[in-house]
Structure formats: C-alpha cells, structure tokens
C-alpha positions, 0 to 999 in steps of 0.5 A, spaced: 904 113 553 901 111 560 908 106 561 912 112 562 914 114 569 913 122 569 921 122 569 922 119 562 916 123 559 919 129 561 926 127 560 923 125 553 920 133 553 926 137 554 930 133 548 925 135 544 926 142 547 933 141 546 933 141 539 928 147 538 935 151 543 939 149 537 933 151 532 933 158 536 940 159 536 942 158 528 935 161 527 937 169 531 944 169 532 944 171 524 941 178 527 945 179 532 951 178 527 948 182 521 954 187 522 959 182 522 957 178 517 956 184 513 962 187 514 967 180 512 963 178 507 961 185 503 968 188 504 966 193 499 959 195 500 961 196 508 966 201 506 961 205 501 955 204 506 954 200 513 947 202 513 948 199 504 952 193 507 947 191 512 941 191 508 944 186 503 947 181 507 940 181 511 938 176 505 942 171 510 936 172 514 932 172 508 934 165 506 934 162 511 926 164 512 925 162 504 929 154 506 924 154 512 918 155 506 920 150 501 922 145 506 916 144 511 912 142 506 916 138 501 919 134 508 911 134 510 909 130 504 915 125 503 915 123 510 908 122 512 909 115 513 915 115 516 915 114 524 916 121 528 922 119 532 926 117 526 924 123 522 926 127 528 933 125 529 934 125 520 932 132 520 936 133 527 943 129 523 940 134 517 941 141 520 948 139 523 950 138 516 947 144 513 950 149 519 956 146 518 957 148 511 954 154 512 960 156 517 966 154 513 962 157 506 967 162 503 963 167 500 956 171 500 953 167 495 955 160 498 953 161 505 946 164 504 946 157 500 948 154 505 943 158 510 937 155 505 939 148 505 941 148 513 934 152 514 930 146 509 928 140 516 926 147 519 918 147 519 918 139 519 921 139 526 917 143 529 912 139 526 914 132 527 917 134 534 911 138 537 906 132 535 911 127 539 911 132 544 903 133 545 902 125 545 907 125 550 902 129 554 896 127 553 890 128 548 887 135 549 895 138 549 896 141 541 898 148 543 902 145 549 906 140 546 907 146 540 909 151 546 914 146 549 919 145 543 917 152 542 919 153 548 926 151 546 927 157 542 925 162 546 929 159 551 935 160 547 934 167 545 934 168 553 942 165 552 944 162 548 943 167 542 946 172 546 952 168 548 953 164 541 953 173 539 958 175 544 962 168 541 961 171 535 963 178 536 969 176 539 972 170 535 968 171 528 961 169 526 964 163 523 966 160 530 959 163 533 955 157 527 960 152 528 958 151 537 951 152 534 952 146 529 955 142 536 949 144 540 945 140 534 949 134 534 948 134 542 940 135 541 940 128 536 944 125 542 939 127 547 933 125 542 936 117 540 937 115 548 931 118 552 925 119 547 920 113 546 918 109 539 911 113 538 906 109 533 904 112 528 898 116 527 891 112 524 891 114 516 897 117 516 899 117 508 902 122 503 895 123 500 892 125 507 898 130 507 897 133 501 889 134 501 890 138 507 893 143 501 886 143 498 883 147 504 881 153 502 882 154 510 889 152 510 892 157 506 888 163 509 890 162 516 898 161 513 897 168 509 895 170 516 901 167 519 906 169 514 902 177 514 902 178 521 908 175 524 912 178 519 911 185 524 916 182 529 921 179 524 921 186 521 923 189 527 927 183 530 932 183 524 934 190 525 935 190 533 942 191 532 943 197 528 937 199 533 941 199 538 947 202 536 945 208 531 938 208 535 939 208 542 945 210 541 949 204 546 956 201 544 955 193 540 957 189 546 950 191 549 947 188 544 947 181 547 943 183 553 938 186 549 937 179 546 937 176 553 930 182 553 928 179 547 928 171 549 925 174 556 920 176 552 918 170 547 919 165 554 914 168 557 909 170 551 910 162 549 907 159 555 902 164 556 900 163 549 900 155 549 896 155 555 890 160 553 891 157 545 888 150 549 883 154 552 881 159 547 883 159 541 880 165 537 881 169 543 889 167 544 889 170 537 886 175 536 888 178 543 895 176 541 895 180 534 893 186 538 898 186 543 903 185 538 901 193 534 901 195 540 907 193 543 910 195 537 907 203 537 911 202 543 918 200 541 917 204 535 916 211 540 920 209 546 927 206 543 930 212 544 933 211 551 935 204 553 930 203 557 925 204 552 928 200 549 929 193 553 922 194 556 919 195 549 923 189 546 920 185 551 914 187 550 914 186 542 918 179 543 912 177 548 906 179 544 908 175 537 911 169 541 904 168 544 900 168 537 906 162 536 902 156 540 895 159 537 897 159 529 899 152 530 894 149 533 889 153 528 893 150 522 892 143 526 885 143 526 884 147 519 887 141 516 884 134 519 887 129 518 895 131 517 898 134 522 903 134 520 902 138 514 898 143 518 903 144 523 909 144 517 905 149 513 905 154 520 913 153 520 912 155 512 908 161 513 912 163 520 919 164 516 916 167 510 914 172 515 921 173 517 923 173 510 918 178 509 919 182 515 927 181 513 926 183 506 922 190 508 926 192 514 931 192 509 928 195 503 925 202 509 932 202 510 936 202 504 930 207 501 933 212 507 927 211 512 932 210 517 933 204 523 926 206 525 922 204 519 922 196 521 917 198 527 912 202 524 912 197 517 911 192 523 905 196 525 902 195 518 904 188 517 900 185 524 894 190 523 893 186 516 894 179 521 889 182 525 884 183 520 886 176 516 884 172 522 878 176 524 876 174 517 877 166 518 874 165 525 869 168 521 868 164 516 868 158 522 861 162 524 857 161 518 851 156 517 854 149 514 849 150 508 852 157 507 859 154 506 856 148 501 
C-alpha cells in the first residue's frame, strides 16, 4: 500500500468506517425503538402489558445477534479466497437487501426473519473490512485498523442512532430501517470508487480457515467474548425503558441518552485500539474490570438524569474498549485465518448481545424490574474477567506442558 498518497489511504479508511455507521445504525437503533416496535407489531401484548410486550419483541435484537452468529463464520469459510474488496462490497449490497425487507415485513415473525438474515454479512464485514483497514495501515496495526471500522459504529451511536430514533419515533420505526437501508447503499458506493485492490493474504484457503476452529484457544477467548460483552448489551438493550420508567424522563430524551452512549463507545474504542497494540493482556483485563465497575455504577445511579447520562457513558466506554482487544486476541489465537478469527469475535460479540438481550428480558418478564439487566450485567462481565484470566494463563505455561 506504499503507492497510496495519505489522502487516498484515508479516503480508503473512512469508506470503510462508512459501512460499520450503517452497521451501528441497523444494529442499535432497534434499542431505542423496542417501544415502538412492540407497540405496532404486538398489538395485543401491549395492551395486557407494556413491560410483557417489550420483553417479546426484544427478540428483534435477539436475532439479529444469532444472524450475526451463524453468519460470520459460514461467510468466513465460503470466501476465504475470495479478494477482500470484493467481499466487502458483496456483503455491503447483502445488508442493503436484508434491511429493506426487514422494513417492509408485515408481521412479528417475519421481520424478526428479516433481522436474521440482514444481520448474516454482519461478523464477516468487520473481518474482512477490519483486515484491508489494518493493510492499509501498515503492519503492526491489527486492533487499529479493527478500531477504525469499529470506530464507524460507534460514531454512529454518537448520531446517527439518536437521530435514525427520533425519525423513528416520529414517522414510524419502518421509515427509521429504510434511511438505515439508504446509508448502506451510500457506503457501498463509497467502498467501490476509493478502496484499492488488496492481494490476497499467503495461504489464504478454506482449509486454513477451518482449522483455525480446531483451536482449543479459539473457542476459549469467543466464550470469553460472548460472556462477558454480554453484560453491556444486557444493559444497553434496555436503556429505553430505563429511561422512562426508571429515570423517569419523557421518551424524547432517549435519543440523547443514546448520543451519551455512542459518546462512550467513540471514546472507549480509540483508547481500547491503541493500548490492545501495545498490551493486549492488560487492554483486556483492565477492559473487564472497568466495564463491572461501570455497571455497579449505572445500576446505583441511574435514578437521576445525571446518574444516568454519566454512568452510560461510562459503561459504553468501558465494553468498547475491550472490542480492538478481543479481536486482535482472536486474530493471534488463530494463525493463519484471519479472517476466521476475526469473524469468530464478531460471532461471540452478538451472542453476547443475543444473550444479554435474552436475559434483560427474562429479569424483566420474572418481575425483577428494568434495573435487573444491570446487575445481571454485572455477573456476566465478572465471568468474562475470569475467562480471560483463565487464557492468558494458558499462553504462560511451559511448551512442554502444553504438549
């Protein structure tokens, strides 16, 4: 990439970026329009039960998480071969399919169809995106060039995700996916006129890709992921109700709370990114810790609005910053495929939010109230914290040991 003048590498960049904002948008917006979308799709359960109703069409987060799960490595295995840029704008033309129909489907169980399917180029994206970036960028630059497309979904929660809400609330969640299909369609553009031709990594095959999944080490760090992200999504995917019946702010102020969130993630995504190239043990542990911490916080503050606005940040902060760390540890654990590895973390990152998901609903249906997401948050990142101990652990022994 030395033929690229800084101007085009950058240009290059943020197309990429571009398409993790349309990614950040199809992927959080759902949170914000949980109300919404359960009010017009489950009729009846509104009426009986808000609190009910919200907690089923949850499952639109749900899954979109489990699309993400199948997805990543199935496309991971079937493109290994293919060149990047092509796969990039494939799975780019794939998402703009997949989030029209999910706007135009006309009952609950086709769009949470819809969502699986839009949701399937999901974790190769960032894969695939995410290793042009790092080429791009030089060698060395793994979690950075992650953080950098990365960095496009968290930009998005900072505005796009609060003002695809407000559309939302305003003209009809259905109106909210169709701008979020036009963004995708805007990013494709963007990928085929200013991102160059990468060659192919050396050995790159669909062999290579799947003997990366016989690594013990592989499935240790992904349940790490999927365990102890799922904290900030059991939190996160709530943060509506939080809101209103918590906080006790009228539904227009969600939008800002969701700037607070993107705010969060912006800032602790480029900080995660820089130290995850530097110390990637310590990015990840001290990334666990903080996010416990922040969400002990959340859990007793969110009473008043400022409680609430600083401890989102905070929590937002704290996962995002683990996210430049997990991929680059699933990218060294598994030599050889890249992009399996870094498929496999965009797996266990949205397991992680189909279980969060899952188990802020389940709290909340069994009467725990909107609190109880938080403080199952808080047991699901102490679990991460201890897997991940566990495996930087396993990196220490003796070779001998090992054998």
């Amino acid at each position: 990439m030395d033929h690229l003048t800084g101007r085009q590498r950058w240009a290059a960049l943020v197309a990429l970026a571009s398409g993790g904002i349309a990614i950040g948008l199809t992927e959080f917006v759902a949170m914000g329009l949980l109300p919404d979308m359960a009010q017009d799709l489950l009729p009846e359960a509104w009426a009986r039960s808000n609190a009910d109703a919200v907690a089923q069409a949850g499952w639109v987060i749900t899954m979109y998480a489990l699309g993400v799960v199948v997805g990543a490595p199935l496309i991971a295995v079937l493109s290994a071969r293919m060149p990047r840029k092509r796969l990039v704008l494939a799975l780019l033309a794939l998402f703009t399919a997949g989030t029209v129909a999910s706007a135009i489907a006309p009952t609950f169980g086709l769009v949470l169809a819809g969502r699986f399917v839009a949701a399937l180029p999901h974790g190769a994206y960032f894969g695939a995106a995410g290793l042009l970036a790092a080429t791009l960028m030089g060698p060395g630059s793994e979690a950075r060039g992650f953080a950098v497309v990365l960095g496009g979904l968290t930009l998005s929660n900072v505005a796009g995700v609060p003002v695809i809400t407000l559309i939302g609330q305003q003209a009809g969640w259905r109106v909210a996916y169709l701008v979020i299909a036009a963004v995708f369609l805007l990013a494709l553009f963007a990928v085929l006129a200013v991102v160059p031709e990468v060659p192919m990594a050396a050995g790159a095959s669909i062999g290579a890709e799947l003997r990366a999944l016989l690594q013990p080490q592989v499935w240790l760090v992904a349940l790490t992921a999927a365990i102890g992200f799922a904290g900030f999504f059991a939190m996160d995917s709530y943060i509506a109700p939080v809101t209103t019946e918590v906080t006790g702010l009228s539904a227009g102020v969600v939008p800002w709370v969701l700037v607070a969130v993107g705010l969060g993630m912006t800032v602790g995504n480029a900080l995660g990114g820089w130290l995850a190239d530097r110390n990637l043990g310590r990015a990840t542990l001290s990334g666990f810790a903080g996010v416990i911490v922040t969400l002990v916080i959340f859990a007793l503050t969110v009473d008043s609005a400022v409680g609430l606005f600083l401890s989102a940040f905070l929590v937002a902060a704290a996962s995002l910053f683990l996210g430049p760390a997990l991929q680059a540890r699933l990218i060294m654990v598994a030599p050889g495929a890249q992009l399996m590895g870094a498929a496999v973390n965009q797996s266990a990152m949205n397991l992680a939010n189909s279980l969060g998901a899952a188990l802020g609903g389940l709290v909340i249906a069994r009467g725990y109230g909107y609190l109880a997401p938080a403080w199952t948050g808080v047991a699901l990142a102490a679990g991460g914290l201890v897997l991940a101990a566990g495996s930087f652990a396993l990196d220490r022994r003796p070779v001998a040991a090992v054998r």
